[in-house]
C-alpha positions, -999 to +999 in steps of 0.1 A: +164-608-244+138-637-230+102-630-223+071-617-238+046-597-235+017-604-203-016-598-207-026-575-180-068-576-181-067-578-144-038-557-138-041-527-114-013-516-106+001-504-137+039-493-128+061-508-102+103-507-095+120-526-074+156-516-066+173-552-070+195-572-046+220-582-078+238-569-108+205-570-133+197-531-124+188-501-132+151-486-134+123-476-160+114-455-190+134-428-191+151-401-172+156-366-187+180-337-168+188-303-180+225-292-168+225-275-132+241-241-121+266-252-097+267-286-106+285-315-123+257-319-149+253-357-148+223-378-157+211-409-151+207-432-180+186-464-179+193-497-205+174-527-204+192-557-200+163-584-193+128-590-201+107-614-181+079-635-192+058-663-191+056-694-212+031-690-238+006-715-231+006-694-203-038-696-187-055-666-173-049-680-136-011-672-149-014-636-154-005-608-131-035-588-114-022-565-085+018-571-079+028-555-042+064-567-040+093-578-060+128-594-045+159-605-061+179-637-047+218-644-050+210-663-077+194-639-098+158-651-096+132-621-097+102-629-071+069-611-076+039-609-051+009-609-065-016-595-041-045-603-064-034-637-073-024-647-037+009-658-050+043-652-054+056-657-093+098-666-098+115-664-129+152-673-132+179-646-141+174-652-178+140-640-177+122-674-183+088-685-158+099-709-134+070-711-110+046-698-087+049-702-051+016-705-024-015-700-033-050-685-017-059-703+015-054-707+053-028-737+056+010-734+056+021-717+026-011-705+017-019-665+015-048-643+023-035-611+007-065-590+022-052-557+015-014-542+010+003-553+039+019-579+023+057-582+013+086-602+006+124-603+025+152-624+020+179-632+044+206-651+019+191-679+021+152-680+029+126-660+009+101-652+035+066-644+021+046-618+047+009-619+051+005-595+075-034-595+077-028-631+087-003-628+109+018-654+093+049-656+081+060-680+053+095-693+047+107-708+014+139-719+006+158-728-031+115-727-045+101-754-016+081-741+013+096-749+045+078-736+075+053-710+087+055-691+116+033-666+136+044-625+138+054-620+171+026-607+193+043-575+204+039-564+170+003-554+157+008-548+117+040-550+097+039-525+072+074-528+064+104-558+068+137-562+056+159-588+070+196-571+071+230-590+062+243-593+103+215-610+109+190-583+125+154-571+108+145-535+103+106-534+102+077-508+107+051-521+133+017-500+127-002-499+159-041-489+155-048-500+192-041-466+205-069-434+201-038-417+179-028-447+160+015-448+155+042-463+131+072-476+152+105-477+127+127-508+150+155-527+151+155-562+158+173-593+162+168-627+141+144-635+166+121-603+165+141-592+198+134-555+194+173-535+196+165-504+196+133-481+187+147-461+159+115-434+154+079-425+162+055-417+139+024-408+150-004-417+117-029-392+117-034-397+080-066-410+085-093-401+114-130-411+117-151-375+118-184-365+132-203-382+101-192-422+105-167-415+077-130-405+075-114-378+073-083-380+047-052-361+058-033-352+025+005-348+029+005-364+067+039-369+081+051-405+072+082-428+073+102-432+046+126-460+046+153-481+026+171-516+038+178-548+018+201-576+022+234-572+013+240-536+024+262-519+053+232-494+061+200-486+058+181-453+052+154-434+070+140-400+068+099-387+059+082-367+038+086-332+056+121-340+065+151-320+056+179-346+060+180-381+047+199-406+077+222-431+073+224-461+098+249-490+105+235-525+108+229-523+148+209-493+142+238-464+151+232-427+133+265-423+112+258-397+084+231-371+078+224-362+041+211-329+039+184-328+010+179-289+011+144-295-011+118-267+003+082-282+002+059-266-020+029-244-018-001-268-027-021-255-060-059-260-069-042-283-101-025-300-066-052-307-052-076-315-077-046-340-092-047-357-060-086-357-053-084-381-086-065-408-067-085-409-040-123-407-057-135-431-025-136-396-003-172-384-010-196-379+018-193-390+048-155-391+040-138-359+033-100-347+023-079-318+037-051-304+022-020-285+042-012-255+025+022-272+019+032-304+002+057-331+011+094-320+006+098-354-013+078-383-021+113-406-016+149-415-028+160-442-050+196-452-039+225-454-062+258-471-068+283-451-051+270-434-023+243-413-042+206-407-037+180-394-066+155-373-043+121-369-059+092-359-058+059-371-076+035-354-095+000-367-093-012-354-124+013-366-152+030-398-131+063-380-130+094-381-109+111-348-107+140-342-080+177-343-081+210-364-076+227-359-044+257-379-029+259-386+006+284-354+012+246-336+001+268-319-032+240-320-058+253-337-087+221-326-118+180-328-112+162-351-130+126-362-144+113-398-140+087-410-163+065-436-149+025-432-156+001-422-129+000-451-115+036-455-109+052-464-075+086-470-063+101-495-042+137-497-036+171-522-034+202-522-040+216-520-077+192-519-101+155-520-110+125-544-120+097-530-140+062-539-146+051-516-174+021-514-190+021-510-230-010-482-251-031-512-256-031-524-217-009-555-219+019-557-192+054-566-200+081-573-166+115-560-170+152-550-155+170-523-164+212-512-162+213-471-147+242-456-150+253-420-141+268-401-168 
């Protein structure tokens, strides 16, 4: 296995997966199920097959400080956005440092990274680099910038893009122009020619209150989605929902999977677990909790027409949920460990890692699941 080791003083973020777009797959740490009543028993299993790193005369200006997004291209190179860095890192499919493409600036190919709404896609061919807060889109092809283009000015912040293998774009447009601000799950053309509008959401997450400050919505209804290149469908569903939906590449409903997950009633150890993560929300700001949780936090897609549903627990960093295939037959539960820091992004066939060791140094890696 190549790679070593990254130091990670800067590091924030200190789990993230990335479902990849290639055969280096699977996900991180380990995944524990007890055998189901009514079930087939199975587990997942996770191997790692690659470790990624940098070269060790490596500088600090090298190390990763807030990763948002990770992509895979056909020829096995693993792309990392770095929101902190206001770059995007490559290593080749052996795990060795290639480069780093952009860096912080205005200009074409440069980044502002001003907060999370930044991301990558990949159409084949073209890795396109998203600085929403800019408005900018930057395209790169085979490592060399190419061009830089403006979002389309129908759409007020992307919060979510995936370029799809026929050639149309599945991407959440987040509008804060209106009093209720809204999430807008579309369809569109290679052109940003919106298709079809696929859902609503209205965000009422976050509201301002009486005292200047905000008001923090715990639990809020919000999208959950799943497309990468390379795929037949996509995936949509949210966090209350009972049915995960499956959708062709022009956007047409096919298959509902029913997840038949009840949401929980919150606890105090709820609620004070997730006061922790958001310690910004003292006075004037302020938190409310429904007296219900999410049903699920999201899904992580498998080979084979399965789904792990899960949901996450603030307190230890777990994933705990079950397998399901797309018939909605539960095939065993299962427990994710990731840290409480952990999030989860998702592709097709496998995982990328960026896991953080007991004395705080950072190591990026793939992984092989398997069912069993």
């Amino acid at each position: 296995m190549v790679g070593m080791w990254l130091n990670g003083r800067a590091l924030r973020l200190l789990v993230m997966g990335v479902l990849l777009l290639s055969g280096v797959g699977g996900w991180v740490s380990a995944l524990s199920a007890a055998e189901p009543s009514g079930s087939s028993g199975k587990k997942l299993v996770f191997t790692e097959r690659t470790q990624f790193g940098l070269p060790s005369e490596a500088t600090d200006d090298l190390f990763l400080e807030s990763p948002s997004d990770l992509m895979m291209d056909k020829q096995g190179r693993l792309y990392v956005l770095d929101r902190g860095a206001k770059t995007v890192f490559v290593w080749d499919a052996d795990g060795r440092y290639r480069t780093n493409l952009g860096r912080e600036g205005q200009g074409p190919g440069e980044f502002t990274f001003k907060s999370s709404r930044c991301m990558l896609s990949y159409d084949g061919e073209t890795l396109f680099v998203v600085d929403s807060d800019a408005g900018k889109i930057h395209h790169f092809v085979d490592l060399e910038y190419q061009q830089t283009r403006k979002k389309p000015t129908r759409f007020h912040m992307l919060l979510y893009l995936r370029h799809l293998k026929n050639g149309n774009i599945f991407l959440i447009n987040q509008n804060y122009r209106n009093k209720v601000p809204y999430s807008q799950l579309l369809l569109t053309d290679g052109d940003f020619k919106i298709i079809k509008e696929l859902d609503h959401f209205e965000d009422k997450t976050f509201s301002r209150n009486e005292n200047g400050g905000w008001d923090f919505h715990a639990y809020a209804p919000r999208p959950l989605v799943y497309a990468a290149y390379g795929l037949d469908y996509f995936l949509l569903s949210d966090n209350r929902g009972e049915t995960v939906d499956v959708y062709d590449l022009d956007g047409n409903l096919k298959r509902k999977i029913n997840v038949a997950l009840s949401r929980p009633l919150l606890t105090q150890a709820d609620k004070d677990a997730l006061r922790e993560q958001v310690r910004w929300a003292k006075p004037p700001h302020r938190v409310f909790f429904p007296d219900y949780g999410e049903r699920f936090t999201s899904f992580l897609p498998l080979a084979g027409e399965q789904l792990f549903i899960y949901s996450k627990d603030f307190g230890n960093g777990t994933l705990t949920g079950k397998i399901l295939d797309w018939q909605g037959r539960n095939l065993g539960p299962g427990t994710l460990v990731l840290g409480v820091e952990g999030r989860v992004d998702v592709f097709p066939a496998g995982v990328v890692t960026i896991l953080a060791d007991e004395e705080g140094n950072y190591a990026v890696k793939a992984h092989q699941a398997t069912l069993r």
